[in-house]
N, C-alpha and C positions, 0 to 999 in steps of 0.2 A: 381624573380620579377625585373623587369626593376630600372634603377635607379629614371628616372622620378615619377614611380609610387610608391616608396618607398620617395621620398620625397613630394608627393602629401599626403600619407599617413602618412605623419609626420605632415604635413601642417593640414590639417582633423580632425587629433584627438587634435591639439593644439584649433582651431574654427571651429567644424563643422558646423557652422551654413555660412563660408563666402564661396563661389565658386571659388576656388581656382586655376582653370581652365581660368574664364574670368576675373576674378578680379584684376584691379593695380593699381598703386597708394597707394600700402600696405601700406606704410610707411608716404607720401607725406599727405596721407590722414586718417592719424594716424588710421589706421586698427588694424595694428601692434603696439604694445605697449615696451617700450624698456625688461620689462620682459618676453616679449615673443621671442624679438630678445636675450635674452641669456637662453632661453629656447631653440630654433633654435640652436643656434651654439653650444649648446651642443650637440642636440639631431643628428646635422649634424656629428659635428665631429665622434660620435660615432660610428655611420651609414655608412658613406661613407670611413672614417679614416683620414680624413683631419685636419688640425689647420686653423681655421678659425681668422688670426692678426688683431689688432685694425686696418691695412692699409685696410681693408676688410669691415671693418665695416662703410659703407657707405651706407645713404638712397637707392640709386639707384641698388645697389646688393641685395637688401630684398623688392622693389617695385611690385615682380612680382614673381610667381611659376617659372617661365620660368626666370626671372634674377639671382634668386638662383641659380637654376640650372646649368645654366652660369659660374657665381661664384664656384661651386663646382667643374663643368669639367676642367677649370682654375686652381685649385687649386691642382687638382689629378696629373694635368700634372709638375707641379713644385716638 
């Protein structure tokens, strides 16, 4: 499974009710809730093997499927 689709499927089972595909302003537009962002950076970390630091933890890296993801190709490379 691609990575994208293993974090869309992360994303899914946390709300399947939001489209996580078109939908941003995760955060901006309180979608996300901060319990779900440390639900995420678990469920990232575990997933991908990253540490996701408080420097990370920024509305703009959790606004979007696609800015996670960002954040996470980012992280791998470090």
């Amino acid at each position: 499974m691609a990575q994208m689709d293993k974090l869309m499927e992360i994303l899914t089972d946390l709300h399947p009710e939001i489209d996580f595909e078109t939908q941003d302003g995760l955060m901006d537009k309180a979608i996300l809730d901060s319990m779900d962002i440390v639900h995420l950076v678990t469920e990232i970390g575990d997933e991908f093997d990253v540490t996701i630091s408080a420097k990370d933890l920024l509305p703009e890296n959790f606004n979007s499927a696609q800015a996670i993801f960002e954040m996470i190709e980012r992280l791998e490379e470090e």
